[in-house]
N, C-alpha and C positions, 0 to 999 in steps of 0.2 A: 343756296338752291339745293335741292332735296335730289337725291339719284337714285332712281329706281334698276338697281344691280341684275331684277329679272330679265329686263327688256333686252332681246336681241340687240347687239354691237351691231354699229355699221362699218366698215371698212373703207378704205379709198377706194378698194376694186369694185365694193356693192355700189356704192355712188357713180363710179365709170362705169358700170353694165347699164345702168339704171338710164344714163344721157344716150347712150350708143340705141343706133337704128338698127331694126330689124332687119336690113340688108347688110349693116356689116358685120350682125352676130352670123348673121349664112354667109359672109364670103373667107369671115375668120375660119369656121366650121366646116368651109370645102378645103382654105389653105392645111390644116390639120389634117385633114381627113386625106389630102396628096403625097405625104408624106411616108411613102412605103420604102421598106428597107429590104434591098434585093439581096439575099443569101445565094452563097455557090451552092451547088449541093454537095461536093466535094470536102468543101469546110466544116460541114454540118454532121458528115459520116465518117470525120476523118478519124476520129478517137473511139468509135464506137465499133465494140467486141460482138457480134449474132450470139443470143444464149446459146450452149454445145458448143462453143470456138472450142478447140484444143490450146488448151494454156499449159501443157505439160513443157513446155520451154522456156517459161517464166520462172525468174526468181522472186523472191522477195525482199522487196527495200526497205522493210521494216525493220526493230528488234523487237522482241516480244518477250517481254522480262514475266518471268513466275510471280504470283502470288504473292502480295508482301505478308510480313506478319498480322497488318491491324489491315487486312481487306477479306471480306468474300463476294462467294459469288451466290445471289438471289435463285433461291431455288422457281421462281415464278418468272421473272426475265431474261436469267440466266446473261445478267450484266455483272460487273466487279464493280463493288464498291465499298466505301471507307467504313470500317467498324462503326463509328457513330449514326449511320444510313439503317443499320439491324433495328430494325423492329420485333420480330417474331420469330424464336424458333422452338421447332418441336419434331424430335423425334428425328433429328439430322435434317429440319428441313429449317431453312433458315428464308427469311424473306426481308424484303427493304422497305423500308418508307413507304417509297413510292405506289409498291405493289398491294401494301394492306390497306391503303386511303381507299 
């Protein structure tokens, strides 16, 4: 028997929508539609800094290691990246991959 690989698949689910009444696609699509999710608002604002906060009492939990030897930094993103990323430079201005596509 010959199979025509164009024709849309059917699914099990396309076959069970296809039996299912128009009254339990609308009672599935109110139970869905009930399902709201109550946020604090407390929860919501608890991590969040107003732009202008004064962060002058912040440290930093970073390290932030220098320049390796085989990295620069894209004069057009002004990101770090590995010498083989150099696409273009000229005149001290160095660019990446990314920047000359």
């Amino acid at each position: 028997m010959a199979t025509d690989y164009d024709a849309p698949r059917k699914t099990v689910e396309d076959e069970e929508v296809e039996r299912d009444s128009i009254q339990e696609l609308q009672a599935r699509r109110a139970d869905k539609a009930s399902e709201v999710v109550d946020l604090d608002e407390n929860e919501v604002t608890e991590g969040f800094e107003p732009p202008g906060a004064d962060l002058s009492g912040e440290e930093l939990t970073i390290r932030v290691l220098p320049p390796q030897a085989d990295e620069f930094t894209c004069s057009s993103c002004f990101l770090v990246h590995h010498r083989s990323q150099r696409a273009y430079e000229s005149a001290g201005q160095v660019l990446c991959t990314e920047c000359v596509a």
